[in-house]
N, C-alpha and C positions, 0 to 999 in steps of 0.2 A: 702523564709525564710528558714535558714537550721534548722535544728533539734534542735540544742543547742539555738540557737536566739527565737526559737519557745516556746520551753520549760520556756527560761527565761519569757516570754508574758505571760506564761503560768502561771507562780507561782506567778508573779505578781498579780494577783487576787487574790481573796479570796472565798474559800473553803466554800460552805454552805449549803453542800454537810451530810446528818445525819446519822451517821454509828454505827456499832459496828462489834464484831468480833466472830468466833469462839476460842477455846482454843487452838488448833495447826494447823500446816500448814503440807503439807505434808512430810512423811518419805522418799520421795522417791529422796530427795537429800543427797542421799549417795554414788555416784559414783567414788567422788574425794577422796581418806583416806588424815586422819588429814597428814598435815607436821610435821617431826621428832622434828622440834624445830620449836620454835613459831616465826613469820614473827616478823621485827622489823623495824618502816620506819625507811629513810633517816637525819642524822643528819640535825641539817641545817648547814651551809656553803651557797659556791654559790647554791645548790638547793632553798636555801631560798633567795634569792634574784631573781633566775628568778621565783620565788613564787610569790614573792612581786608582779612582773611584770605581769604576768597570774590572778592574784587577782584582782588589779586595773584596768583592763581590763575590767575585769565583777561586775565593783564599789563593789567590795568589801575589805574589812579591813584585812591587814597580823594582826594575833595577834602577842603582844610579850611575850606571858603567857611563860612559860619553864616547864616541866615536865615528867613524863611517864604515861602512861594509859595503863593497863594490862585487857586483855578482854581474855574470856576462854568459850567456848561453839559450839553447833552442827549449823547446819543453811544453811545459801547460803555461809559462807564464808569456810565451808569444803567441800562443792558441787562443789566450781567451784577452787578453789587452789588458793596461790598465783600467779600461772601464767597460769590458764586457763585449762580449759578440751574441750574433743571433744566428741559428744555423738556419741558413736557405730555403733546406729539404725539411727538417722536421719541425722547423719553428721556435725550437729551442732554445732559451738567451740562456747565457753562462755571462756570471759575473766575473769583475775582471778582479784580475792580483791588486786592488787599489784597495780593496775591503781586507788583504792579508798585510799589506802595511799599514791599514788604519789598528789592526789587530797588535802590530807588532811593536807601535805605539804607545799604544797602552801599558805593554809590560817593559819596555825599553826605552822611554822617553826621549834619551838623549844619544841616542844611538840612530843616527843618520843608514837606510838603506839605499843605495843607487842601485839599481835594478835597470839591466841592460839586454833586453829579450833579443835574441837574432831566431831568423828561420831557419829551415833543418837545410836548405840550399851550400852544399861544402860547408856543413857542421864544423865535421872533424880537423879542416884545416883553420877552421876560423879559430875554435878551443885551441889548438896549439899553438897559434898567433895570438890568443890572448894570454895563453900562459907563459909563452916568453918575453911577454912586454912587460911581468909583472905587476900590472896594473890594476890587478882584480884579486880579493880575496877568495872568492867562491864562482864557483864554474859550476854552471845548469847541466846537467845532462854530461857531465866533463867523460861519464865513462867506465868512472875508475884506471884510468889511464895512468899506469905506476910511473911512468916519466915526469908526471906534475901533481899528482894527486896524493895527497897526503895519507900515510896505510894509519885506521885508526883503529886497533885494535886495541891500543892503550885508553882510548878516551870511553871504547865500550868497555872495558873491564872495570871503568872507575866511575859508569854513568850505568848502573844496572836499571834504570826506569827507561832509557830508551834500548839498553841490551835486551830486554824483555818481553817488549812491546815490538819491536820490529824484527823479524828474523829474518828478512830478505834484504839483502846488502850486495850492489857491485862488486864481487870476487873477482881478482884478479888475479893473476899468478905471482908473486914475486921473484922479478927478474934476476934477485942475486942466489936464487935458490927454485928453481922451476916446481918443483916438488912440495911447493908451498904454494899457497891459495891466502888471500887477504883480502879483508875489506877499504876498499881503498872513496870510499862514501857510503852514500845512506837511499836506499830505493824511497822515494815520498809516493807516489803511484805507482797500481800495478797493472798488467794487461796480459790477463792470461790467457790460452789459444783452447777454444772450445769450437764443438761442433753444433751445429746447428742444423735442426730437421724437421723438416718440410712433415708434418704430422697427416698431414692433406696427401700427401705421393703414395707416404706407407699405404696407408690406407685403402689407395683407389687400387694398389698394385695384390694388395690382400700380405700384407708384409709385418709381423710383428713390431712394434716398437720396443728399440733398445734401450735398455736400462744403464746405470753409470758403470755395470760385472760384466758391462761387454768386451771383445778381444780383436784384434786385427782381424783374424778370420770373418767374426761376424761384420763388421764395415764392410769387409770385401764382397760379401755376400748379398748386405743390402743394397749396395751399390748394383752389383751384376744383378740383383732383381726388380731397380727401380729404372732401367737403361732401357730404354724404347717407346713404344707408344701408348699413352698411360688410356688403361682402357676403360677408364669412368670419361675424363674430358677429352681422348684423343688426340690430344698435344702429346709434341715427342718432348721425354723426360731423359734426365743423365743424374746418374748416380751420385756424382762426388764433383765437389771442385776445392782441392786442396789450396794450400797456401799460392800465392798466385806465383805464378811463373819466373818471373821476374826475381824475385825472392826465393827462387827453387833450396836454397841448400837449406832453412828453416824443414822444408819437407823432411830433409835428411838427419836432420837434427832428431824428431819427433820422432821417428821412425827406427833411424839408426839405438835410439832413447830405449826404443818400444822394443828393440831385439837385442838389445843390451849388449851391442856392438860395441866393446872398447877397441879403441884403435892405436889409444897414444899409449906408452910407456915415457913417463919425461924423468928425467934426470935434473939434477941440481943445476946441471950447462945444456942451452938450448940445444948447441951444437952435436951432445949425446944420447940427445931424446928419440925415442925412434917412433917411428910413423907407421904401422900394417893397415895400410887401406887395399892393398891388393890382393884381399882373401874372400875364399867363399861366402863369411858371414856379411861382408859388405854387399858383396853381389845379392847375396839374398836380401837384403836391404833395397839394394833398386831393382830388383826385379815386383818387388812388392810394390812398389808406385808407379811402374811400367805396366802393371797389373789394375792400377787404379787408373791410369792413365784410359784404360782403355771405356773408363766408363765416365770418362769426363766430356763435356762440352766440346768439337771442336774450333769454340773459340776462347779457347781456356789457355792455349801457347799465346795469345794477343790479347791477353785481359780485357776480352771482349764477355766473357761467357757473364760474368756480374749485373750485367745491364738492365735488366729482369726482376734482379737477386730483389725478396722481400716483398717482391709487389702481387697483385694479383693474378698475374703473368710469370709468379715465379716458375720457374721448371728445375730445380736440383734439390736433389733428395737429400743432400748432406752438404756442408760448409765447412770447409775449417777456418773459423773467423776468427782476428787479432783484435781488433779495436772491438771488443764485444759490447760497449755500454752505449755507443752510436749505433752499432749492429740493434739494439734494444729500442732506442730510441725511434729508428725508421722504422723497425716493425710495429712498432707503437701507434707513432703516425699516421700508418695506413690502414690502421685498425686491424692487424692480424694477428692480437696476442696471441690468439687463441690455436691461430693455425701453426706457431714453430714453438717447438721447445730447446734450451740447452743442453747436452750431456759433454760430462770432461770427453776426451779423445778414449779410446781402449787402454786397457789395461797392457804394463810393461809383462811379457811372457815368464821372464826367466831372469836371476842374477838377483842380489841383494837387495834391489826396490821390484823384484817381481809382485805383483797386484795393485801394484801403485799406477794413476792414470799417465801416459806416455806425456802429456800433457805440460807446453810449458808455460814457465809467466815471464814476460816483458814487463820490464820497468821503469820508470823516470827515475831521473835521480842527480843524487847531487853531491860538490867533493868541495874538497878544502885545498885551496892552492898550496904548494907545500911547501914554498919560501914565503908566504905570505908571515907580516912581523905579528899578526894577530888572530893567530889559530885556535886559543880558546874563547875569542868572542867570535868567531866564524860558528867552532863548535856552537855555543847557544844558539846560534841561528838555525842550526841543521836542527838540532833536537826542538826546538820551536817547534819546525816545519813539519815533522814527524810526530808529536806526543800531543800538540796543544790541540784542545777541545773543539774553539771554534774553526781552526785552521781544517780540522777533519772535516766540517759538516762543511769548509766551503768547497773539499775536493770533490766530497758528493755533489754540491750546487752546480758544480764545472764539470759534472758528470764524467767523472774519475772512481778509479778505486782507492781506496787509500791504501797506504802499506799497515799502516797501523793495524794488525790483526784485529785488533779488539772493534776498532771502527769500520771495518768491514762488512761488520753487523749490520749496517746503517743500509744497507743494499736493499734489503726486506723491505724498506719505507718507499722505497723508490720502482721497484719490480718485482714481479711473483715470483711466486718457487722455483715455477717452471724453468725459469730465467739462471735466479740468484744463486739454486742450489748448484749447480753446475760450479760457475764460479768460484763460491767459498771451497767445493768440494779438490779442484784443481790447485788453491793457492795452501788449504790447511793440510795438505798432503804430500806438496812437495817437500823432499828428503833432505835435509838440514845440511848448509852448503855446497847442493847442487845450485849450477852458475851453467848454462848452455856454452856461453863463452870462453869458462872455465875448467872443461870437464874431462871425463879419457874418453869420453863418446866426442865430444867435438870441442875444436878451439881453433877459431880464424887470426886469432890477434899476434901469433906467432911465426907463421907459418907462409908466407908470402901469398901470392895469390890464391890460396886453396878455397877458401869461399867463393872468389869470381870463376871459378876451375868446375867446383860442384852446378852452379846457376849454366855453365857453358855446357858441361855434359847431360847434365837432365835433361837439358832441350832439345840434344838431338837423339839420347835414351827414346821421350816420347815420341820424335820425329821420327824413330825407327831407322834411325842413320849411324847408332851402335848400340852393342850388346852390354850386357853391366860386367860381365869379361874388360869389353874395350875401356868402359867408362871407367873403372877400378884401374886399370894399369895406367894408362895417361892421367890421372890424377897422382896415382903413386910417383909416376916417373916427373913429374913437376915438382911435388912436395921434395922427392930427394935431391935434387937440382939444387933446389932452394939450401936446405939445409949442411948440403956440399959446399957451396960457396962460402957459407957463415965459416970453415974450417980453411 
């Protein structure tokens, strides 16, 4: 059975599968720069007729809608161009989003797409300059940003093929009721945070390999027994290199996750939400990565310790990696399948997902402007982008994950178990709308600078310049500031 024939067998099922997401996917597709003018597909004409023909093929309906659909934002579709990039380091071409409007052709003839990629470079201020200009139906990456994003909760209750198939959705709180969570778009890729280990460190140091029934403790351990000088090649080894520095509060995310640290109580008015980050379960949170800290690289504060990472010169016995399908790819290319394996993060301790992997997923995604005059042929385009067949197997070509549970499967074609299992295991396990950005463990989107508060403190937590005492109360005494003045 080929790939496309697989795939279709594949969606044909049903998804029941229980997920949710992180808040972003990685930054680190930004290789391609935006195009000077925004992609525009194919009239229809005869394109749309051998459309017709390539549709009905795969029982499906040419529409006869007619229109434009204007989409503006960062994501895979300025990562890989309209006609493809090739990656430097591993060699690998990804096709570009010209073969997903040649697709989109076929079943919508007459329906004009402008596609207007920007780089992740002030995203978030460009998405809000383009949603006040009104100028664009659909925002790449928008967020779910309840200020311009359309909440569609109604379109999944009346579309159960893509309610089904995709469980992982930009949650966001709704602002006229804090104590409500919505989906305010559609995750199309996912990017879950897995660990990655040096099979070759365990080994020389005489150190069991961890299975996915692992727990904080045990990371801690093999970290503190993989730290010194490895005594097969006599290179000095370091235990862990967490999320990188620069992105510290993601640490706190996983971790806070993994000790089932609720910290928010929110209320219907943001004003009467309350915040306890200045308790011992938090401290115990960062003393736990002050603890990991000590078996990291000391070029791990200057995102220098990576430099190595993957090659035959690797030196760290564990990774917590985000862009895991590049992560796959380098290792590939240097020929060391054989030396790392994947496993999701440890296991959450305690509290109603205790045994669930701490582990989160980042996502791309996509929303529906919400004065836009043409919301349900926006809608079509989302569900396109997420359910259609070949659209799946191009996000594997762009070496993506898809959200489409069901096409997730498609991983196994592409990497070993060693690899994929990890993967599937981290996104079919997370707990049915948990959202990072969304959650009572953490949420920056409300709360003024407490994300750039947590990245400030960790860094001088591991610089041993404060206690998780000091770190917890100077974060607390910022959040209440904040949330004092909103009164």
């Amino acid at each position: 059975m080929g790939k496309m024939k697989k795939l279709m067998a594949l969606l044909a099922c049903t998804a029941m599968v229980a997920g949710s997401i992180a808040g972003c996917g990685s930054s680190s597709d930004t290789s391609a720069p935006a195009p000077a003018e925004p992609a525009v597909s194919e009239p229809a004409g005869e394109s749309a007729e051998a459309g017709s023909e390539a549709a009905q093929g795969d029982s499906q309906v040419v529409s006869e809608e007619s229109g434009t659909l204007r989409m503006y934002g960062p994501g895979l579709f300025a990562a890989v161009g309209e006609n493809g990039t090739t990656d430097m380091i591993t060699g690998v071409a990804r096709p570009g989003y010209s073969e997903l409007i040649k697709r989109w052709n076929e079943l919508y003839p007459n329906v004009t797409l402008e596609i207007e990629p920007i780089p992740w470079d002030n995203w978030k201020a460009a998405i809000q300059t383009a949603a006040l200009s009104g100028d664009y139906d659909i925002l790449i990456h928008g967020n779910g940003n309840a200020d311009y994003s359309l909440d569609l909760t109604e379109y999944l209750e009346k579309d159960p093929e893509v309610k089904n198939a995709l469980t992982f959705y930009p949650y966001r709180r709704n602002p006229d009721n804090m104590t409500e969570v919505r989906p305010y778009g559609l995750s199309y890729t996912l990017n879950p945070v897995v660990c990655v280990i040096d099979k070759e460190i365990l080994k020389n140091y005489g150190v069991e390999l961890p299975d996915s029934s692992w727990s904080l403790e045990d990371m801690t351990k093999i970290a503190e027994s993989c730290t010194g000088t490895d005594p097969v090649t006599g290179k000095e080894t370091y235990g862990i290199s967490m999320v990188k520095a620069s992105d510290a509060y993601k640490n706190y995310i996983l971790i806070g996750r993994g000790m089932d640290n609720e910290i928010f109580e929110f209320s219907p008015k943001l004003s009467e939400t309350k915040v306890n980050f200045d308790t011992p379960k938090t401290q115990e949170v960062f003393d736990y990565l002050a603890e990991l800290g000590k078996y990291s690289s000391p070029d791990y504060l200057e995102g220098l310790d990576l430099a190595n990472a993957y090659t035959e010169d690797h030196n760290l016995a564990m990774i917590w990696a985000e862009d895991v399908y590049n992560v796959y790819n380098t290792i590939k290319a240097a020929g060391l399948e054989d030396r790392f394996m994947f496993l999701p993060l440890p296991k959450i301790q305690e509290g109603a997902h205790k045994g669930i992997t701490c582990s989160n997923v980042g996502d791309l995604n996509i929303c529906i402007y919400k004065d836009t005059e043409q919301k349900d042929l926006a809608w079509k385009f989302l569900k396109f982008l997420v359910t259609d067949p070949e659209v799946q197997q191009w996000f594997i070509d762009t070496n993506s994950i898809p959200a489409n549970v069901e096409a997730g499967s498609l991983l196994y074609d592409v990497m070993p178990a060693d690899y994929a299992d990890a993967i599937t295991e981290v996104i079919s396990t997370s707990p049915e709308g948990y959202n990072s950005s969304a959650s009572v463990w953490y949420d920056s989107t409300w709360f003024g600078t407490f994300q750039s508060d947590i990245v400030t403190e960790f860094d001088q937590l591991l610089k041993g310049n404060a206690t998780s005492a000091e770190v917890t109360k100077d974060i607390q005494s910022t959040v209440d500031g904040y949330l004092k003045s909103l009164n």
